[in-house]
Wavefront OBJ file of the C-alpha trace (Angstrom):
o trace
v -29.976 12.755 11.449
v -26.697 11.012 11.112
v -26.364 7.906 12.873
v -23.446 4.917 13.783
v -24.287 1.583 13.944
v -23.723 -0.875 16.525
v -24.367 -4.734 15.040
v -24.169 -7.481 17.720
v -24.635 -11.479 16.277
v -25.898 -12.173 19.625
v -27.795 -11.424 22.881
v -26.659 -8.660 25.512
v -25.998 -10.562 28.581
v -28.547 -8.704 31.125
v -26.476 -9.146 34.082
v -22.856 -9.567 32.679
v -20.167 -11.040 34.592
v -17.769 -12.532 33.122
v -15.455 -10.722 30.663
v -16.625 -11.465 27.511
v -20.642 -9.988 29.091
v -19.341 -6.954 30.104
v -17.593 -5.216 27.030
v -20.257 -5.571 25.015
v -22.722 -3.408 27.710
v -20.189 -1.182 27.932
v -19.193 -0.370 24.671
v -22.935 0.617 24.382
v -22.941 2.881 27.063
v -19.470 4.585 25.651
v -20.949 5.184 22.219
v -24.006 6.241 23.840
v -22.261 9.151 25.168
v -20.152 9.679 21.670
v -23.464 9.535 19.984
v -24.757 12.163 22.483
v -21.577 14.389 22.265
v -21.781 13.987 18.639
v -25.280 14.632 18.075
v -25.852 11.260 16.531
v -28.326 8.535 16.328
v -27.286 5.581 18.310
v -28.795 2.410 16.498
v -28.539 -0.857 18.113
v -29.268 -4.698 16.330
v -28.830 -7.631 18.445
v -30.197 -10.695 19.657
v -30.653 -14.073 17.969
v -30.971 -14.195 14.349
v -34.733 -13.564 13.791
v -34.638 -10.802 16.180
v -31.840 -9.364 14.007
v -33.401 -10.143 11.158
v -36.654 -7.848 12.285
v -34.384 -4.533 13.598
v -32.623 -4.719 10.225
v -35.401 -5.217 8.188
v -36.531 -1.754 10.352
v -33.253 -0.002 9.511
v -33.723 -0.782 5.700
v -37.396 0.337 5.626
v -36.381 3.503 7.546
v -33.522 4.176 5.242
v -30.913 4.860 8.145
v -28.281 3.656 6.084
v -27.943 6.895 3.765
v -27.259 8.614 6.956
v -25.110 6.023 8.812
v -21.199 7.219 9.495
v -20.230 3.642 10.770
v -20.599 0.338 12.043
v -19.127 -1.258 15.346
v -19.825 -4.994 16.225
v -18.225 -7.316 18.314
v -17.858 -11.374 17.874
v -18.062 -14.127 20.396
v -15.657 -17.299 21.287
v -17.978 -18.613 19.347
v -17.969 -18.375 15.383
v -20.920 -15.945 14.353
v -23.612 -17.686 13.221
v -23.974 -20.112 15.699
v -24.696 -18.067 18.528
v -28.429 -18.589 18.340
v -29.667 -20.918 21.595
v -28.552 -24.759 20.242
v -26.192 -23.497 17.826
v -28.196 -23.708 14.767
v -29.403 -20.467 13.424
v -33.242 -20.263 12.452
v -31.970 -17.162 10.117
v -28.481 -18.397 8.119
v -28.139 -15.234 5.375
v -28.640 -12.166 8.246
v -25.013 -11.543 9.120
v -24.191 -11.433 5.221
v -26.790 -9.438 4.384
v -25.755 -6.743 6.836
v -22.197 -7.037 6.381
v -22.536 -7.276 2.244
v -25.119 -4.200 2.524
v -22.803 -1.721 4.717
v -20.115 -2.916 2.425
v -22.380 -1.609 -0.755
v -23.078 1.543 0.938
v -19.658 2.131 1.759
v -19.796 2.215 5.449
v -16.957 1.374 7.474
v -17.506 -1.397 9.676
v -15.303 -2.397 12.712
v -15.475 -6.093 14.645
v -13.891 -6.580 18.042
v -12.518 -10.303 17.400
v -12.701 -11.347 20.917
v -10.471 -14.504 20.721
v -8.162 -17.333 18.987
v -7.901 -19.738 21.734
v -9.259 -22.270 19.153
v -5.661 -22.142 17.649
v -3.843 -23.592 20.328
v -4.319 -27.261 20.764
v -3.777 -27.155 24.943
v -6.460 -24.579 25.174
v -9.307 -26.098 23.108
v -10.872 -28.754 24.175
v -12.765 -30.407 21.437
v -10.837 -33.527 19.614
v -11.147 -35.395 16.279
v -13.850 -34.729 13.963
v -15.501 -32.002 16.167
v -11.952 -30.382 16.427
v -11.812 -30.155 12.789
v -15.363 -29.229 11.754
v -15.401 -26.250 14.037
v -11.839 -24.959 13.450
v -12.630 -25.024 9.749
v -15.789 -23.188 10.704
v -13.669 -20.571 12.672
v -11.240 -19.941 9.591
v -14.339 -19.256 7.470
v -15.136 -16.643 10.154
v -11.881 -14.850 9.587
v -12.589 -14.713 5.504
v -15.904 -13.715 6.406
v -14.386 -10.550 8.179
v -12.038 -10.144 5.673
v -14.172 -9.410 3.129
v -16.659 -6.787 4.660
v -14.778 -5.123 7.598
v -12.325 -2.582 7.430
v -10.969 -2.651 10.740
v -10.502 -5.039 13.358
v -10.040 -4.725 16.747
v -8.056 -6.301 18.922
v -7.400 -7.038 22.800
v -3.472 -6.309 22.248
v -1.561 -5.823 19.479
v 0.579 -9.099 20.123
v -2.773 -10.912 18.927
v -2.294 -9.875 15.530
v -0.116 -12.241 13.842
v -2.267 -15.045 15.438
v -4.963 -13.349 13.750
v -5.518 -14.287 9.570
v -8.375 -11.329 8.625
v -7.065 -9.086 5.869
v -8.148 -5.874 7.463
v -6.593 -3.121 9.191
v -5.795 -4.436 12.741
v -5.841 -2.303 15.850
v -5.617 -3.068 20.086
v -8.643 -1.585 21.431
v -8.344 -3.466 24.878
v -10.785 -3.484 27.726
v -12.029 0.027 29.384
v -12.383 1.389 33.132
v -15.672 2.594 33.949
v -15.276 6.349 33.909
v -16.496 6.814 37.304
v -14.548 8.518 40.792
v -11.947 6.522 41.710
v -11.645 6.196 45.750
v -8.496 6.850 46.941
v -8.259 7.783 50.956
v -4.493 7.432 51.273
v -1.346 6.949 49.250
v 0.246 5.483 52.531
v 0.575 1.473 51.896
v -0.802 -0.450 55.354
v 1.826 -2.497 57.275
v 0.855 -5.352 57.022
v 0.215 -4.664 53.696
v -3.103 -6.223 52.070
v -2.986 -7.852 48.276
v -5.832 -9.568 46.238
v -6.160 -11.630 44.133
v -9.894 -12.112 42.174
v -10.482 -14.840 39.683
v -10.583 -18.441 38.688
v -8.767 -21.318 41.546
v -8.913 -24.247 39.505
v -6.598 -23.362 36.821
v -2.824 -23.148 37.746
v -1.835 -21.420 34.528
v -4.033 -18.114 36.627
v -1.137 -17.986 38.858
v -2.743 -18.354 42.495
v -0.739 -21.422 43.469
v 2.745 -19.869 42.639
v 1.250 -16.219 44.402
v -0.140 -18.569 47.359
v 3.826 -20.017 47.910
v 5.208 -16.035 47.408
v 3.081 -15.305 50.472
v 4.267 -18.466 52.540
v 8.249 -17.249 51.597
v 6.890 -13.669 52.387
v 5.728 -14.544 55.767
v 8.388 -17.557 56.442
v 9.417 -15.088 59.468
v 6.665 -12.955 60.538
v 3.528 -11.334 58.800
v 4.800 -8.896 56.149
v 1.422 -9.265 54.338
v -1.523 -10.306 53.871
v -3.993 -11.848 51.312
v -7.406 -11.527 49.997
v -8.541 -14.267 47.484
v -11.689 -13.566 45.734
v -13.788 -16.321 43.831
v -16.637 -18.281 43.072
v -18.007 -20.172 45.922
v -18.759 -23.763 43.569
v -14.566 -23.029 42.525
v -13.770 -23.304 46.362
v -15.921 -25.897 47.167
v -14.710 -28.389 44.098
v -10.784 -27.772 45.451
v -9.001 -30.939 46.761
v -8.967 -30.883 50.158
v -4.839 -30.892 49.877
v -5.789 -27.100 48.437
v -7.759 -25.993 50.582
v -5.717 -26.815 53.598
v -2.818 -24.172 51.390
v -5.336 -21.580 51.665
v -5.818 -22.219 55.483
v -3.551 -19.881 56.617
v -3.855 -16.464 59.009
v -3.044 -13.974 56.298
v -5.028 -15.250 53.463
v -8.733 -14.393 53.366
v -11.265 -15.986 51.036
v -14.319 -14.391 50.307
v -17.286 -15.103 47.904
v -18.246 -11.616 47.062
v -19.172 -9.654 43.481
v -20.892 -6.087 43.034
v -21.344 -3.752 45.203
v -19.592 -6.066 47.907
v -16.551 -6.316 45.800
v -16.280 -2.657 45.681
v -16.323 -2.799 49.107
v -13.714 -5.324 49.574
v -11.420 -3.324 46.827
v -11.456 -0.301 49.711
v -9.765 -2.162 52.540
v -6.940 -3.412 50.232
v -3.343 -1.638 48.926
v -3.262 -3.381 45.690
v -4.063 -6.566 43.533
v -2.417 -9.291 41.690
v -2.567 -10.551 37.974
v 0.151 -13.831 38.519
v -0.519 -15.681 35.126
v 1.782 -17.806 33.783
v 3.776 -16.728 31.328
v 3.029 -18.583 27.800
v 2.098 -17.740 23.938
v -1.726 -17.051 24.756
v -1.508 -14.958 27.902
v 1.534 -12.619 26.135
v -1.379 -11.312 23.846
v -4.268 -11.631 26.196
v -5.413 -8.725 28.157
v -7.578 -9.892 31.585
v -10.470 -7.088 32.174
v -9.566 -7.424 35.719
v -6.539 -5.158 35.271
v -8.894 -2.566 34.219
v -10.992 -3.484 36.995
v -8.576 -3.171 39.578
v -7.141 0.116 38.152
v -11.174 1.706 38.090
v -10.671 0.960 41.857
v -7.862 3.003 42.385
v -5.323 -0.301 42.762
v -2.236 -0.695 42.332
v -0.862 -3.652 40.399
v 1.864 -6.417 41.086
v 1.378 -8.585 38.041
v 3.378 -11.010 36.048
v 5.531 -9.629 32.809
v 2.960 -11.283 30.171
v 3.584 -9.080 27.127
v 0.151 -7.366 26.747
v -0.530 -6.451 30.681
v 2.880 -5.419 31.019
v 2.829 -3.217 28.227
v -0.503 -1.970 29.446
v 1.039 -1.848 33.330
v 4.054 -0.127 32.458
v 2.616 2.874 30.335
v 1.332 4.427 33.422
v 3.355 3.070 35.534
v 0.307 1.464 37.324
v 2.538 -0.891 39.021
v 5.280 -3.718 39.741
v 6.083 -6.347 37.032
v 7.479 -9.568 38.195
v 8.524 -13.247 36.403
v 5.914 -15.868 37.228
v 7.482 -17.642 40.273
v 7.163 -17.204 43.597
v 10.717 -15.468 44.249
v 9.960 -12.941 41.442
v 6.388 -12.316 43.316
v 8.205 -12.123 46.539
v 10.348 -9.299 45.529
v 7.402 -7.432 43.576
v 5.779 -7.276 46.969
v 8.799 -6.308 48.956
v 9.058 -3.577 45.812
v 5.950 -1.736 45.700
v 6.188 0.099 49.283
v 8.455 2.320 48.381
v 6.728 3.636 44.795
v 2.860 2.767 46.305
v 1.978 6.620 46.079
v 3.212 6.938 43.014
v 1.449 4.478 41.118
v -1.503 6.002 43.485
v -0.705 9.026 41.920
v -0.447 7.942 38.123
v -4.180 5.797 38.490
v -5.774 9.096 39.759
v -3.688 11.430 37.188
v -3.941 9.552 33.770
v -6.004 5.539 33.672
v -9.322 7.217 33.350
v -8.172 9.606 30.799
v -6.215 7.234 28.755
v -8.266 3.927 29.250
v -11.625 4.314 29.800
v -14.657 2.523 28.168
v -15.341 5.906 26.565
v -12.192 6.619 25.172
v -12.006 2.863 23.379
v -15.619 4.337 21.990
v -13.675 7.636 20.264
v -10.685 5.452 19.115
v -12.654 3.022 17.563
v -14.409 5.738 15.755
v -11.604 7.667 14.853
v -9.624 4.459 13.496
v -13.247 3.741 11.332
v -14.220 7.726 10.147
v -10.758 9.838 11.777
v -12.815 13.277 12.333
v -15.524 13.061 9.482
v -18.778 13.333 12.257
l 1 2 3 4 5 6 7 8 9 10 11 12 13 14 15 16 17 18 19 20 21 22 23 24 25 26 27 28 29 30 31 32 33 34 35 36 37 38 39 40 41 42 43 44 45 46 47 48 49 50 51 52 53 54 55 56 57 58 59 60 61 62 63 64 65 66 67 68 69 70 71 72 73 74 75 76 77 78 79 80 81 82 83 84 85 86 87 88 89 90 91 92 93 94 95 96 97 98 99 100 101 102 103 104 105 106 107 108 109 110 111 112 113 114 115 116 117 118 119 120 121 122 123 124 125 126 127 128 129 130 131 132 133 134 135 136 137 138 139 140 141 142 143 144 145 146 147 148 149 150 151 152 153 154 155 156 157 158 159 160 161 162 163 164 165 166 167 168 169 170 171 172 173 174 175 176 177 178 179 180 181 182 183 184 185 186 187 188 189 190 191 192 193 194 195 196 197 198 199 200 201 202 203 204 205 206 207 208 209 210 211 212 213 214 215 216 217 218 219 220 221 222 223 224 225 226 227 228 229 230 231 232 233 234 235 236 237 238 239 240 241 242 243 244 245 246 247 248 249 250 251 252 253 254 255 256 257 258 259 260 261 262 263 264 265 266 267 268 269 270 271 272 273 274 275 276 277 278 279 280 281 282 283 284 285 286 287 288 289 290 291 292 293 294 295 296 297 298 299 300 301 302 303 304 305 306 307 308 309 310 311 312 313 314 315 316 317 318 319 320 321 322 323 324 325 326 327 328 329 330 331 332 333 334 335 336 337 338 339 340 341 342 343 344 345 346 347 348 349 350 351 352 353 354 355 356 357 358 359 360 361 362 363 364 365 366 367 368 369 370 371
C-alpha cells in the first residue's frame, strides 16, 4: 500500500495552544483525510530523538519507503536538533539519516519553516556569544534543508527573500478548521461589538493604538463596543496606568479559551488584527485570522502585507493603517459592507483556506497528481 510520510523533529503538543502547537495537530488531521481520500497509508515519526530513532528504524525494517509518495515535516523556532528536553539531543545523526535516506530513494520531501525572527536583531533576544553560536547554528539549519528538501513552505510568500534554503519556496499559511461556520445574522448590532484576542504586553500587537480608536470612537456617545480576550497572568502583570485604559464601559475583558471562546466569538460582529506595521509582521501571518474567519468573523485589521493580502482575496474584511484614526474609520467602514464579508466567509474561506486544503496543496506542490 502506498503511503506519505509525515516526519516531525519534535513532540506533538497534546493540548496545543499557541500557534506554533496547533498546525502541527492539524496538518495531521488534514492529511489524515487526504490519506483516507487517497487510499494511502498515513505514517507518522515524531517525538524526541530516540523515539524517532525507534519509528524509523520500524519504517526501514518494514520497507515503507519503496512505497512512500512523499514526505511532509514541519520545523520549530528552534533549530532541529535541539528540540529534545535541555536542548542536547541523546540521538545527533537521526534527522540526517532520514532526510539523506528519502533523498536516496528519491522521495520528495517538504518542511514548513515556521520562522526567521532570529534575523532581526529587535526581535531576538539573546546577545554576544550566545547570539552568535545559535544564529550560526540556525544558518546551518537552512543548508541542512537545502540539501535534502525539495520544497519549502512558507507562512507568506513575503518570507521568502528573508529565507536562504535553495529549494522551491511556496506560502502554505495557516488553515480554518473545516467545520460549520455559525452565522445567525448578516445584520451588524448597534452598538456594534469588536474583539480583539491575543497578547497585552507587547505594543507592536496593536491593542494600545485599537484601545485609543475606541476612546475617539466613543468621544461622543457609544458607537461600539469592545471585547479583549487574553491570558489572565498578561492582565494581572499590566501597570496599573494600563489597566485603568482598559477600565472603561465598552471594553470587556475576559479570560476565556475553548469551548468558552467559541462562545464569546457568537455574541460579537467582528474582530481585530491591529499590528504594527514593520519588516517582520509584512510577512507574518497570525493563525488568529484564520481563527476568527472559522468563526464566521469579519475582520478590521491593519494593512501588514501578508494578512492583507490574505484579507483582501475574499474580501473578508476592512484594512486600515496602524493608528488610531485609520482604526477609527475601519470601524465606522464596515457597517455598510458587514453582510457582505458575511457572505464571502460562508461562500468561499472554508473552500479556499482550510487545514485540508493546505494538506492537498502541499501534496500537489511535492507529487502534482501522481497518487
Amino acid at each position: 500500500m502506498k503511503n506519505i510520510l509525515i516526519y516531525y523533529p519534535f513532540t506533538i503538543a497534546a493540548n496545543p495552544k499557541s500557534g506554533s502547537a496547533i498546525r502541527p495537530v492539524e496538518m495531521i488531521k488534514a492529511f489524515e483525510l487526504y490519506a483516507q481520500k487517497h487510499e494511502l497509508e498515513l505514517i507518522i515519526i515524531s517525538g524526541n530523538t530516540t523515539e524517532r530513532r525507534l519509528l524509523w528504524n520500524k519504517v526501514l525494517q518494514e520497507r515503507k519507503l519503496e512505497q512512500t509518495l512523499f514526505c511532509y515535516s514541519e520545523n520549530q523556532t528552534i533549530p532541529l536538533w535541539l528540540t529534545d528536553a535541555g536542548h542536547i539531543p541523546k540521538d545527533w545523526k537521526i534527522d540526517k539519516d532520514v532526510f539523506k535516506t528519502l533523498k536516496k530513494h528519491d522521495i520528495p520531501v517538504g518542511v514548513f519553516y515556521r520562522d526567521v525572527y532570529w534575523k532581526f536583531d529587535e526581535l531576538y533576544s539573546l546577545k554576544g556569544l550566545k547570539k552568535f553560536i545559535m544564529q550560526s547554528i540556525y544558518k546551518l539549519e537552512e543548508k541542512f534543508y537545502g540539501k535534502y528538501v525539495h520544497t519549502v513552505f512558507l507562512p507568506s510568500d513575503a518570507m521568502g527573500k528573508y529565507v536562504n534554503i535553495n529549494a522551491t519556496k511556496m506560502a502554505l499559511p495557516p488553515g480554518g478548521r473545516f467545520t460549520e461556520i455559525k452565522s445567525s445574522t448578516n445584520e451588524i448590532q448597534n452598538p456594534f461589538k469588536g474583539i480583539y484576542v491575543g497578547g497585552i504586553n507587547n505594543d507592536d500587537y496593536g491593542l494600545p493604538t485599537l484601545v485609543d480608536a475606541y476612546d475617539a470612537l466613543n468621544k461622543s456617545g457609544i458607537q461600539g463596543k469592545l471585547v479583549i480576550v487574553c491570558r489572565k497572568d498578561e492582565f494581572n502583570d499590566l501597570p496599573r496606568a494600563d489597566k485603568d485604559k482598559l477600565n472603561k464601559s465598552y471594553i470587556e475583558v475576559k479570560h476565556v479559551s475553548g469551548a468558552e471562546l467559541q462562545k464569546v466569538y457568537e455574541e460579537v460582529d467582528f474582530a481585530f488584527i491591529p499590528r504594527k506595521r514593520s519588516v517582520y509582521n509584512d510577512f507574518a501571518v497570525p493563525i488568529k485570522m484564520v481563527e476568527y474567519l472559522t468563526a464566521g468573523l469579519p475582520i478590521i485589521a491593519t494593512n501588514c502585507s501578508a494578512q492583507e493580502d490574505f484579507i483582501a482575496s475574499g474580501p473578508y474584511g476592512v484594512l486600515t493603517g496602524d493608528d488610531a484614526e485609520s482604526l477609527v474609520e475601519g470601524m465606522q467602514a464596515i457597517p455598510s459592507h458587514f453582510a457582505e464579508y458575511k457572505q464571502n466567509i460562508q461562500r468561499t474561506f472554508l473552500q479556499k483556506h482550510a487545514w485540508n486544503e493546505r494538506a492537498e496543496q502541499a501534496a500537489h506542490a511535492l507529487i502534482g497528481g501522481n497518487q
